[in-house]
C-alpha positions as CSV (number, residue, x, y, z in Angstrom):
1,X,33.8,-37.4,-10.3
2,X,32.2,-38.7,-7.5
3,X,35.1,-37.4,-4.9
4,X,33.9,-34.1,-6.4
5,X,30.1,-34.6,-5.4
6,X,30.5,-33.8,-1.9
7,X,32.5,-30.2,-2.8
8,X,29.8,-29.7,-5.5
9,X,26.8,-30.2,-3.3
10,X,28.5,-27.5,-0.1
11,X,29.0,-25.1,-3.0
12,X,25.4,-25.5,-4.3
13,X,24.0,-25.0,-0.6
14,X,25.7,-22.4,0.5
15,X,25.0,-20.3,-2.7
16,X,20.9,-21.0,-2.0
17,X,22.2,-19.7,1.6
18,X,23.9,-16.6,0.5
19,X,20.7,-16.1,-2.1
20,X,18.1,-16.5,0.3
21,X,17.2,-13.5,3.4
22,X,18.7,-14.8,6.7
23,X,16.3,-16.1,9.2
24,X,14.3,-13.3,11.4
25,X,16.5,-11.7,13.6
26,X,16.2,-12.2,17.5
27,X,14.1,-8.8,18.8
28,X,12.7,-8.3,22.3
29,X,11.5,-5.1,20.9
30,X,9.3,-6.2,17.9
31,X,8.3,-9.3,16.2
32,X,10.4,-9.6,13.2
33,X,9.3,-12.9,11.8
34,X,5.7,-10.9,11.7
35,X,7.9,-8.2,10.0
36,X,9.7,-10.3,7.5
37,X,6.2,-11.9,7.0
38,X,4.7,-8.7,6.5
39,X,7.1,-7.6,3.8
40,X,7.4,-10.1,2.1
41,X,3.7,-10.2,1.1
42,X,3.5,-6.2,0.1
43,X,6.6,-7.1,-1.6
44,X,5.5,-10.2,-3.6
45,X,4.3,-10.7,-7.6
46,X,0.6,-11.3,-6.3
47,X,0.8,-7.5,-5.1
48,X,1.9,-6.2,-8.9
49,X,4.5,-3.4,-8.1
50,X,1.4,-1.4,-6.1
51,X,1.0,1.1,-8.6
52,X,-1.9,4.0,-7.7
53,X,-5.1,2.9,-9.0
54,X,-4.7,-0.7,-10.2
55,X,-5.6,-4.5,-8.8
56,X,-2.2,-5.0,-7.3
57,X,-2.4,-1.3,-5.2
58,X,-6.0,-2.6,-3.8
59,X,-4.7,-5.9,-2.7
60,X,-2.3,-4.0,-0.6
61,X,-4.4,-1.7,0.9
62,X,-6.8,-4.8,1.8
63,X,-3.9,-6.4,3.1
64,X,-2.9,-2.9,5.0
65,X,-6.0,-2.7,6.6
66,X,-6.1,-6.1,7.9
67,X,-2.5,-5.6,9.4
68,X,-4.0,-2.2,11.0
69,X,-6.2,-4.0,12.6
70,X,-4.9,-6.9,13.7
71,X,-1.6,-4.1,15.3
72,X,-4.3,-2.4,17.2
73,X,-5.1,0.6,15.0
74,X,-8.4,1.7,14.2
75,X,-10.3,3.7,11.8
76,X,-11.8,7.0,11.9
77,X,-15.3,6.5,11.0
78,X,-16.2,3.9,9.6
79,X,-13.5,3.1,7.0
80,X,-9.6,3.2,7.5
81,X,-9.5,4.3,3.6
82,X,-9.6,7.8,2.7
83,X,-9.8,8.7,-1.4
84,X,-8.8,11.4,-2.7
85,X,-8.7,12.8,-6.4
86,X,-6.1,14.0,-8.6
87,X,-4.7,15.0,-12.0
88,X,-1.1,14.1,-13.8
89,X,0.3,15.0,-16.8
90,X,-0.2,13.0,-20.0
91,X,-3.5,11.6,-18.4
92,X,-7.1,12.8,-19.1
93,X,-9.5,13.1,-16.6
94,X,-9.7,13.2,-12.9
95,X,-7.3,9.8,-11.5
96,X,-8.2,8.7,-7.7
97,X,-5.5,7.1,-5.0
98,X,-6.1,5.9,-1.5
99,X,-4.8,6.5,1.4
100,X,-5.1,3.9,4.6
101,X,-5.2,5.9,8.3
102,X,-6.2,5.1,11.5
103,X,-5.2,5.6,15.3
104,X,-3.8,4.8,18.3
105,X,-5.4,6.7,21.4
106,X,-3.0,8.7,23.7
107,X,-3.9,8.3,27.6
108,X,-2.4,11.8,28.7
109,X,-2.9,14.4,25.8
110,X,-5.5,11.9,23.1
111,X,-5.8,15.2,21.0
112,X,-2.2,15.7,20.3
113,X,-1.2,13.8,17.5
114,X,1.9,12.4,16.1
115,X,1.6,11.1,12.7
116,X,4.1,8.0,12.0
117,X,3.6,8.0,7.9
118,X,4.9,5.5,4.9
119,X,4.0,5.5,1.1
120,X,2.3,1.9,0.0
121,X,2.5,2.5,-3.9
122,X,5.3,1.2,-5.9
123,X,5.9,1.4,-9.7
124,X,3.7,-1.4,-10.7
125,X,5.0,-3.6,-14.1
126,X,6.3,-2.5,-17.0
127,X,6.5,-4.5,-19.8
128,X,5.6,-8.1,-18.0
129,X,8.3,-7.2,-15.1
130,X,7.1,-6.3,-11.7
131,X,8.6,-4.0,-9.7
132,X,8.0,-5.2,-6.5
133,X,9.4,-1.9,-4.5
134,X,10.7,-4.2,-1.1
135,X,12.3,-1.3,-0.3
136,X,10.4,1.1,-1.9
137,X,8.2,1.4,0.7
138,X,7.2,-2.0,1.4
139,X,9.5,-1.8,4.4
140,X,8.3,1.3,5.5
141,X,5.3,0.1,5.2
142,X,5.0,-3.0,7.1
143,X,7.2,-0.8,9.8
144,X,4.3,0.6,10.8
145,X,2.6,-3.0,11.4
146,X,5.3,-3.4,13.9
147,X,5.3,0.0,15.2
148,X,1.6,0.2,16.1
149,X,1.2,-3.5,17.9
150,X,4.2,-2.3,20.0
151,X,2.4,0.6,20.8
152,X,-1.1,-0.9,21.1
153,X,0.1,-2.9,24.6
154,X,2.4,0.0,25.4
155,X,0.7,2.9,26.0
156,X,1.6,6.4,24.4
157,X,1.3,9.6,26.1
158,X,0.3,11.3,23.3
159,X,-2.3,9.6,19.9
160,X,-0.4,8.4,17.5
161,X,-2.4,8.6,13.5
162,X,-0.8,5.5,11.3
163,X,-1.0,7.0,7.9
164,X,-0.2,4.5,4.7
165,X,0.0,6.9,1.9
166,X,-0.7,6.4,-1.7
167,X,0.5,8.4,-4.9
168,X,3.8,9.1,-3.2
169,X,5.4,8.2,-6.9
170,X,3.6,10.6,-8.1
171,X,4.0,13.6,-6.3
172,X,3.8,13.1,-2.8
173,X,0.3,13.4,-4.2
174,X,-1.2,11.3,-1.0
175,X,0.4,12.9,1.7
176,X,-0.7,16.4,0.1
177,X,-4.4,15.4,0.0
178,X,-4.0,14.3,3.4
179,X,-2.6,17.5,4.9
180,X,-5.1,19.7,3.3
181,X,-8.4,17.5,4.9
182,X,-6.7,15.7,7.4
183,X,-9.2,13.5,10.3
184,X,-8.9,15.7,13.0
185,X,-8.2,19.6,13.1
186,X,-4.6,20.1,11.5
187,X,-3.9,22.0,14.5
188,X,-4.0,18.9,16.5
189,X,-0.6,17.8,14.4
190,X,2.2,17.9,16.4
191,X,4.6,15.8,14.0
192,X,5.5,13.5,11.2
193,X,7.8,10.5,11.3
194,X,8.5,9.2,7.8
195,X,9.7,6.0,7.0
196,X,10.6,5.6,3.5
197,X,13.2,2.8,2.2
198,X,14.4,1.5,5.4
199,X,15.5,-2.0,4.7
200,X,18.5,-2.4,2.4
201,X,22.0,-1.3,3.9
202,X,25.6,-3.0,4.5
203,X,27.1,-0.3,6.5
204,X,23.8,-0.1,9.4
205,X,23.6,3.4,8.4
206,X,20.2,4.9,8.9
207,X,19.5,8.6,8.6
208,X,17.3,11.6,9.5
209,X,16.3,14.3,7.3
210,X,15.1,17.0,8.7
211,X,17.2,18.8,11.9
212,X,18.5,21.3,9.8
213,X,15.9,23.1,9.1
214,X,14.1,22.3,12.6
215,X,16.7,22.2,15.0
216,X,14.0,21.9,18.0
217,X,14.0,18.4,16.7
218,X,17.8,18.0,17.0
219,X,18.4,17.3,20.7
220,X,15.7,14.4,20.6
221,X,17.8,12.8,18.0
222,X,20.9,12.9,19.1
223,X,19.8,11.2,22.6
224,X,18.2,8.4,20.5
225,X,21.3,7.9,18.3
226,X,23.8,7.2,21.6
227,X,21.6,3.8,22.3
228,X,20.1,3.2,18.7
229,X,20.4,-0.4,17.2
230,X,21.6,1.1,14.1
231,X,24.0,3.9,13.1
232,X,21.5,6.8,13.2
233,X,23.0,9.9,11.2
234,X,21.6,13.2,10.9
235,X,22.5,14.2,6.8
236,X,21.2,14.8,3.4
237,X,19.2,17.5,4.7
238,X,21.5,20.7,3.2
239,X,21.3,22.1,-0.4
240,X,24.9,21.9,-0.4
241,X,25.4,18.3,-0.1
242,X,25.5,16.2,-3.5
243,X,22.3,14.9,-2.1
244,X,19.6,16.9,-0.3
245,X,16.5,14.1,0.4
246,X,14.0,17.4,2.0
247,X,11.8,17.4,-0.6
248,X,12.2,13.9,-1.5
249,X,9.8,11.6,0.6
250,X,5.6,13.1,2.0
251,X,7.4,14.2,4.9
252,X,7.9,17.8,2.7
253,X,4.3,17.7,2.6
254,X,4.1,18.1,6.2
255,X,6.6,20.4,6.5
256,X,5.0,22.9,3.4
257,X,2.4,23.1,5.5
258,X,4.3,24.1,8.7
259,X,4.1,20.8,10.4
260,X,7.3,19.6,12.1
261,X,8.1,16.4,10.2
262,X,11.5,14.0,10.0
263,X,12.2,11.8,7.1
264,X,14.1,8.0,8.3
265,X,15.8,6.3,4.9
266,X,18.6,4.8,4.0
267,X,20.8,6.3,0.9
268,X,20.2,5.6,-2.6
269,X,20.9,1.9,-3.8
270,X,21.6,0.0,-7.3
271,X,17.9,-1.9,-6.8
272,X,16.4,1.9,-6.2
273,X,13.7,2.0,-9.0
274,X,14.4,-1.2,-10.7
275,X,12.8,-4.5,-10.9
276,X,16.0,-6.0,-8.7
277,X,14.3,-4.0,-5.4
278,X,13.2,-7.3,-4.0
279,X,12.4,-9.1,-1.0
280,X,15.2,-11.6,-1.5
281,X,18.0,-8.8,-1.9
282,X,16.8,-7.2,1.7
283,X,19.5,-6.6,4.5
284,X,16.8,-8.2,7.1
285,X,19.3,-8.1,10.1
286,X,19.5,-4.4,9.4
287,X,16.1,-3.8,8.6
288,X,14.9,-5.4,12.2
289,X,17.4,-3.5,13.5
290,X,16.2,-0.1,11.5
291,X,12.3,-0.7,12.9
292,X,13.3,-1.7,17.0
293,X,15.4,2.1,16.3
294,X,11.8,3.6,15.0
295,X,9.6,2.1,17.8
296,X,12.6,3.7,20.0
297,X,12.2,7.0,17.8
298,X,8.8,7.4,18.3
299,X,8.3,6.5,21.8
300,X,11.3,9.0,22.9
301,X,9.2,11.6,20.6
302,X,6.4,10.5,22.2
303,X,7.5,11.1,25.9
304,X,9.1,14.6,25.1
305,X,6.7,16.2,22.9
306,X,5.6,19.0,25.1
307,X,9.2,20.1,25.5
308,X,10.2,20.5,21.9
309,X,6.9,22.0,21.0
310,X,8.0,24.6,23.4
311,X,11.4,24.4,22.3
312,X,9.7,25.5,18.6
313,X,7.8,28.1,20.3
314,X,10.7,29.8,21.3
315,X,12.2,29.5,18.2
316,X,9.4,31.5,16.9
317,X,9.7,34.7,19.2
Protein backbone atom coordinates (compact mmCIF):
# COMPACT_ATOMS: atom_id res chain seq x y z
CA UNK A 1 0.00 0.00 0.00
CA UNK A 2 2.57 2.23 0.77
CA UNK A 3 4.83 1.36 -2.61
CA UNK A 4 1.56 2.58 -4.20
CA UNK A 5 1.62 6.08 -2.44
CA UNK A 6 4.15 7.64 -4.51
CA UNK A 7 2.09 6.51 -8.01
CA UNK A 8 -1.05 7.71 -6.23
CA UNK A 9 0.17 11.08 -5.19
CA UNK A 10 1.89 11.84 -9.32
CA UNK A 11 -1.60 10.72 -10.53
CA UNK A 12 -3.38 13.14 -8.01
CA UNK A 13 -1.01 16.15 -9.20
CA UNK A 14 -1.00 15.91 -12.46
CA UNK A 15 -4.85 15.63 -12.67
CA UNK A 16 -5.00 19.25 -10.46
CA UNK A 17 -2.40 20.13 -13.39
CA UNK A 18 -4.46 18.97 -16.36
CA UNK A 19 -7.62 20.70 -14.37
CA UNK A 20 -6.17 23.90 -13.73
CA UNK A 21 -5.38 26.86 -16.86
CA UNK A 22 -1.61 26.71 -17.65
CA UNK A 23 0.36 29.50 -16.46
CA UNK A 24 0.17 33.02 -18.55
CA UNK A 25 1.78 32.57 -21.69
CA UNK A 26 5.13 34.47 -22.49
CA UNK A 27 3.89 37.69 -24.76
CA UNK A 28 6.08 40.63 -25.84
CA UNK A 29 2.96 41.96 -27.36
CA UNK A 30 0.59 42.15 -24.38
CA UNK A 31 0.50 41.37 -20.84
CA UNK A 32 -1.26 38.13 -20.48
CA UNK A 33 -0.97 37.56 -16.74
CA UNK A 34 -3.12 41.08 -16.65
CA UNK A 35 -5.26 39.23 -19.33
CA UNK A 36 -5.75 35.99 -17.51
CA UNK A 37 -6.27 38.21 -14.40
CA UNK A 38 -8.74 40.22 -16.16
CA UNK A 39 -10.84 37.20 -17.21
CA UNK A 40 -10.85 35.53 -14.66
CA UNK A 41 -12.66 38.19 -12.53
CA UNK A 42 -15.51 39.05 -15.33
CA UNK A 43 -15.71 35.38 -15.45
CA UNK A 44 -15.99 34.50 -11.69
CA UNK A 45 -19.37 33.58 -9.30
CA UNK A 46 -18.99 37.17 -7.54
CA UNK A 47 -19.89 38.63 -11.23
CA UNK A 48 -23.32 36.27 -11.36
CA UNK A 49 -23.40 35.27 -15.15
CA UNK A 50 -23.65 39.33 -16.03
CA UNK A 51 -27.03 39.19 -17.05
CA UNK A 52 -28.60 42.82 -18.38
CA UNK A 53 -29.93 44.70 -15.65
CA UNK A 54 -28.95 42.85 -12.39
CA UNK A 55 -26.15 43.19 -9.36
CA UNK A 56 -23.78 40.85 -11.03
CA UNK A 57 -23.96 42.98 -14.73
CA UNK A 58 -23.14 46.25 -12.56
CA UNK A 59 -20.19 44.76 -10.92
CA UNK A 60 -18.80 44.17 -14.23
CA UNK A 61 -19.34 47.27 -15.70
CA UNK A 62 -17.66 48.87 -12.36
CA UNK A 63 -14.98 46.57 -12.95
CA UNK A 64 -14.93 47.60 -16.83
CA UNK A 65 -14.58 50.94 -16.21
CA UNK A 66 -11.84 50.70 -13.82
CA UNK A 67 -9.88 48.47 -16.47
CA UNK A 68 -10.71 51.43 -19.07
CA UNK A 69 -9.05 53.53 -17.20
CA UNK A 70 -6.32 52.07 -15.84
CA UNK A 71 -5.59 50.77 -20.14
CA UNK A 72 -5.57 54.39 -21.02
CA UNK A 73 -9.11 54.89 -22.33
CA UNK A 74 -11.25 57.64 -21.47
CA UNK A 75 -14.79 58.72 -21.31
CA UNK A 76 -16.75 60.99 -23.32
CA UNK A 77 -18.15 63.41 -21.04
CA UNK A 78 -18.30 62.83 -18.00
CA UNK A 79 -19.24 59.09 -17.65
CA UNK A 80 -17.82 56.06 -19.64
CA UNK A 81 -21.59 54.52 -19.24
CA UNK A 82 -24.10 55.14 -21.71
CA UNK A 83 -28.01 53.77 -20.89
CA UNK A 84 -30.10 53.01 -23.07
CA UNK A 85 -33.81 51.67 -22.96
CA UNK A 86 -35.57 48.79 -24.32
CA UNK A 87 -38.46 46.31 -24.51
CA UNK A 88 -38.49 42.23 -24.82
CA UNK A 89 -41.00 39.94 -25.15
CA UNK A 90 -42.73 38.38 -22.08
CA UNK A 91 -41.66 41.53 -20.01
CA UNK A 92 -43.79 44.61 -19.10
CA UNK A 93 -42.56 47.84 -19.14
CA UNK A 94 -39.60 49.68 -20.48
CA UNK A 95 -36.10 47.37 -19.34
CA UNK A 96 -32.70 49.53 -19.35
CA UNK A 97 -28.91 48.04 -20.25
CA UNK A 98 -25.65 49.78 -20.25
CA UNK A 99 -23.20 50.14 -22.37
CA UNK A 100 -19.37 51.18 -21.30
CA UNK A 101 -17.41 53.44 -24.14
CA UNK A 102 -14.62 55.54 -24.25
CA UNK A 103 -11.47 56.53 -26.49
CA UNK A 104 -8.24 56.50 -27.53
CA UNK A 105 -7.10 59.75 -29.44
CA UNK A 106 -5.60 59.29 -32.99
CA UNK A 107 -2.53 61.71 -33.63
CA UNK A 108 -3.00 61.86 -37.58
CA UNK A 109 -6.79 61.74 -38.39
CA UNK A 110 -8.47 62.06 -34.27
CA UNK A 111 -11.89 62.32 -36.04
CA UNK A 112 -11.81 59.01 -37.84
CA UNK A 113 -12.80 56.33 -35.72
CA UNK A 114 -12.38 52.71 -35.48
CA UNK A 115 -14.60 51.05 -33.11
CA UNK A 116 -12.92 47.81 -31.47
CA UNK A 117 -16.38 46.36 -29.79
CA UNK A 118 -17.22 43.26 -27.21
CA UNK A 119 -20.57 42.30 -25.45
CA UNK A 120 -20.07 42.20 -21.38
CA UNK A 121 -23.54 40.40 -20.56
CA UNK A 122 -23.71 36.84 -20.05
CA UNK A 123 -26.81 34.62 -19.12
CA UNK A 124 -26.80 35.32 -15.48
CA UNK A 125 -28.10 32.06 -13.08
CA UNK A 126 -30.62 29.91 -13.58
CA UNK A 127 -31.90 27.96 -10.99
CA UNK A 128 -28.79 28.52 -8.27
CA UNK A 129 -26.14 27.84 -11.26
CA UNK A 130 -24.12 30.62 -12.66
CA UNK A 131 -23.28 30.89 -16.00
CA UNK A 132 -20.20 32.44 -15.84
CA UNK A 133 -19.90 33.15 -19.91
CA UNK A 134 -15.63 32.85 -19.83
CA UNK A 135 -15.97 32.69 -23.21
CA UNK A 136 -19.09 34.30 -23.75
CA UNK A 137 -17.70 37.36 -23.92
CA UNK A 138 -15.64 37.63 -20.88
CA UNK A 139 -12.68 37.03 -23.23
CA UNK A 140 -13.70 39.42 -25.55
CA UNK A 141 -14.16 41.50 -23.16
CA UNK A 142 -11.08 41.80 -21.21
CA UNK A 143 -9.42 41.73 -24.95
CA UNK A 144 -10.09 45.05 -25.05
CA UNK A 145 -8.26 45.76 -21.62
CA UNK A 146 -5.18 44.51 -23.39
CA UNK A 147 -5.92 46.04 -26.62
CA UNK A 148 -6.27 49.64 -25.48
CA UNK A 149 -3.05 49.71 -22.92
CA UNK A 150 -1.13 48.50 -26.01
CA UNK A 151 -2.35 51.16 -27.83
CA UNK A 152 -2.33 53.91 -25.12
CA UNK A 153 1.82 53.83 -25.30
CA UNK A 154 1.64 53.10 -29.03
CA UNK A 155 0.18 55.59 -30.81
CA UNK A 156 -2.64 55.09 -33.46
CA UNK A 157 -2.98 56.96 -36.53
CA UNK A 158 -6.37 57.02 -36.48
CA UNK A 159 -9.03 57.23 -32.68
CA UNK A 160 -9.86 54.18 -31.75
CA UNK A 161 -13.73 54.13 -29.54
CA UNK A 162 -13.54 50.97 -26.93
CA UNK A 163 -17.20 50.01 -26.85
CA UNK A 164 -18.28 47.19 -23.96
CA UNK A 165 -21.73 46.41 -25.07
CA UNK A 166 -24.59 45.23 -23.05
CA UNK A 167 -27.91 43.31 -24.07
CA UNK A 168 -25.97 41.50 -26.75
CA UNK A 169 -28.08 38.20 -25.48
CA UNK A 170 -30.80 39.84 -26.20
CA UNK A 171 -30.75 41.16 -29.37
CA UNK A 172 -27.63 42.76 -30.17
CA UNK A 173 -29.89 45.23 -28.29
CA UNK A 174 -26.61 47.37 -27.04
CA UNK A 175 -24.84 47.65 -30.03
CA UNK A 176 -28.18 48.81 -31.88
CA UNK A 177 -28.82 51.65 -29.34
CA UNK A 178 -25.32 52.48 -29.80
CA UNK A 179 -25.35 52.91 -33.66
CA UNK A 180 -28.44 54.90 -33.66
CA UNK A 181 -26.95 57.76 -30.93
CA UNK A 182 -23.49 57.03 -31.12
CA UNK A 183 -20.65 59.83 -29.24
CA UNK A 184 -19.55 61.42 -32.20
CA UNK A 185 -21.27 61.87 -35.67
CA UNK A 186 -21.82 58.33 -37.15
CA UNK A 187 -20.24 59.61 -40.10
CA UNK A 188 -16.96 59.68 -38.24
CA UNK A 189 -17.23 55.60 -38.12
CA UNK A 190 -14.87 54.15 -40.23
CA UNK A 191 -15.09 50.45 -38.73
CA UNK A 192 -15.99 47.78 -36.34
CA UNK A 193 -13.73 45.08 -34.93
CA UNK A 194 -15.75 42.52 -32.92
CA UNK A 195 -14.49 40.23 -30.57
CA UNK A 196 -16.84 37.78 -29.40
CA UNK A 197 -15.79 34.18 -27.87
CA UNK A 198 -12.24 34.29 -28.50
CA UNK A 199 -10.74 32.11 -25.92
CA UNK A 200 -11.56 28.33 -26.10
CA UNK A 201 -9.99 26.39 -29.10
CA UNK A 202 -7.65 23.08 -29.60
CA UNK A 203 -6.96 23.57 -33.23
CA UNK A 204 -5.58 27.67 -32.94
CA UNK A 205 -8.24 28.36 -35.40
CA UNK A 206 -9.54 31.93 -35.17
CA UNK A 207 -11.88 33.40 -37.76
CA UNK A 208 -13.24 36.42 -39.51
CA UNK A 209 -16.71 37.02 -40.44
CA UNK A 210 -17.22 39.47 -42.67
CA UNK A 211 -15.00 39.61 -46.17
CA UNK A 212 -17.60 38.27 -48.05
CA UNK A 213 -19.84 40.60 -48.11
CA UNK A 214 -17.05 43.52 -47.92
CA UNK A 215 -14.37 42.40 -49.85
CA UNK A 216 -12.51 46.00 -49.46
CA UNK A 217 -11.76 44.40 -46.14
CA UNK A 218 -10.20 41.20 -47.64
CA UNK A 219 -6.65 42.15 -48.70
CA UNK A 220 -6.03 43.58 -45.04
CA UNK A 221 -6.84 40.22 -43.80
CA UNK A 222 -5.06 38.15 -45.68
CA UNK A 223 -1.67 40.18 -45.04
CA UNK A 224 -2.38 39.75 -41.26
CA UNK A 225 -3.10 36.04 -41.53
CA UNK A 226 0.62 35.20 -43.22
CA UNK A 227 2.40 36.45 -39.74
CA UNK A 228 -0.68 35.91 -37.26
CA UNK A 229 -0.02 34.02 -33.89
CA UNK A 230 -2.99 32.05 -34.57
CA UNK A 231 -4.56 30.26 -37.61
CA UNK A 232 -6.61 33.23 -38.85
CA UNK A 233 -9.43 31.96 -41.32
CA UNK A 234 -11.80 33.89 -43.27
CA UNK A 235 -15.41 31.52 -43.09
CA UNK A 236 -18.82 31.30 -41.69
CA UNK A 237 -19.65 34.31 -43.55
CA UNK A 238 -21.95 32.60 -46.60
CA UNK A 239 -25.69 31.53 -46.35
CA UNK A 240 -24.58 28.36 -47.86
CA UNK A 241 -22.30 27.12 -45.21
CA UNK A 242 -23.97 24.87 -42.34
CA UNK A 243 -23.04 27.95 -40.30
CA UNK A 244 -23.31 31.53 -41.35
CA UNK A 245 -22.18 33.73 -37.96
CA UNK A 246 -23.19 37.47 -40.12
CA UNK A 247 -25.98 38.19 -38.11
CA UNK A 248 -24.74 36.50 -35.10
CA UNK A 249 -22.58 38.82 -32.90
CA UNK A 250 -23.30 43.47 -32.72
CA UNK A 251 -21.01 43.47 -35.48
CA UNK A 252 -24.46 43.07 -37.86
CA UNK A 253 -25.53 46.08 -36.10
CA UNK A 254 -22.82 48.00 -37.63
CA UNK A 255 -23.12 46.65 -40.75
CA UNK A 256 -27.32 47.26 -40.89
CA UNK A 257 -26.35 50.50 -40.65
CA UNK A 258 -23.78 50.59 -43.49
CA UNK A 259 -20.74 50.63 -41.34
CA UNK A 260 -17.89 48.37 -42.38
CA UNK A 261 -17.58 45.95 -39.49
CA UNK A 262 -15.65 42.31 -39.00
CA UNK A 263 -16.67 39.76 -36.46
CA UNK A 264 -13.27 37.64 -34.72
CA UNK A 265 -14.72 34.20 -32.80
CA UNK A 266 -13.85 30.98 -32.62
CA UNK A 267 -16.68 28.13 -33.74
CA UNK A 268 -19.33 26.84 -31.64
CA UNK A 269 -18.19 24.68 -28.47
CA UNK A 270 -19.87 22.03 -25.97
CA UNK A 271 -19.55 24.86 -22.99
CA UNK A 272 -21.41 27.49 -25.60
CA UNK A 273 -24.45 28.52 -23.45
CA UNK A 274 -24.00 26.27 -20.55
CA UNK A 275 -22.94 26.63 -17.04
CA UNK A 276 -19.49 24.44 -18.05
CA UNK A 277 -18.26 28.02 -20.14
CA UNK A 278 -15.73 28.64 -17.41
CA UNK A 279 -12.55 30.14 -16.67
CA UNK A 280 -10.93 26.87 -15.74
CA UNK A 281 -11.96 25.03 -19.12
CA UNK A 282 -10.14 28.14 -21.20
CA UNK A 283 -7.47 27.33 -23.89
CA UNK A 284 -5.24 30.33 -22.27
CA UNK A 285 -2.12 29.57 -24.62
CA UNK A 286 -4.58 30.16 -27.46
CA UNK A 287 -6.49 32.85 -26.10
CA UNK A 288 -3.01 35.05 -25.57
CA UNK A 289 -2.28 34.05 -28.71
CA UNK A 290 -5.98 35.09 -30.24
CA UNK A 291 -5.50 38.89 -28.45
CA UNK A 292 -1.44 39.60 -29.51
CA UNK A 293 -3.40 38.52 -33.34
CA UNK A 294 -6.19 41.41 -32.49
CA UNK A 295 -3.72 44.11 -31.22
CA UNK A 296 -1.90 43.08 -34.72
CA UNK A 297 -5.47 43.28 -36.47
CA UNK A 298 -6.21 46.57 -35.41
CA UNK A 299 -3.01 48.30 -35.71
CA UNK A 300 -2.65 46.87 -39.51
CA UNK A 301 -6.42 48.33 -39.84
CA UNK A 302 -5.21 51.17 -38.21
CA UNK A 303 -2.27 52.10 -40.52
CA UNK A 304 -4.27 51.31 -43.86
CA UNK A 305 -7.49 52.83 -43.29
CA UNK A 306 -7.48 55.49 -45.78
CA UNK A 307 -6.71 52.92 -48.54
CA UNK A 308 -9.55 50.53 -47.96
CA UNK A 309 -11.98 53.30 -47.36
CA UNK A 310 -11.03 54.25 -50.88
CA UNK A 311 -10.88 50.75 -51.83
CA UNK A 312 -14.96 50.90 -50.60
CA UNK A 313 -15.40 53.91 -52.47
CA UNK A 314 -14.68 52.45 -55.58
CA UNK A 315 -16.65 49.69 -54.84
CA UNK A 316 -19.48 51.99 -54.77
CA UNK A 317 -19.16 53.75 -58.37
Amino acid sequence: MRALLPSVLCLLIAGLIVSEPAQAPRSTVIDSARLLEDLKTLSSDAMEGRRTGTAGSEKARAFIVERFKASGVVPFGASYEHTFAFRTRGVSGEQRGVNVVGYIDGTLQPRRYIVISAHYDHLGTRNGVVFNGADDNASGTAALFAIAKYFSSHTPRNSFIFAAFDAEELGLLGSQAFVKQPPVDVQLLSLNLNLDMIGREQDRKLFVVGTARQPFLRPTIEAIARNASVRLLMGHENPAEPEDWTADSDHYSFMQAKIPALYFGVEDFKEHHQATDDYESMTVDFYAKAVETLVQVVGQFDANLESIEKARAALRQ
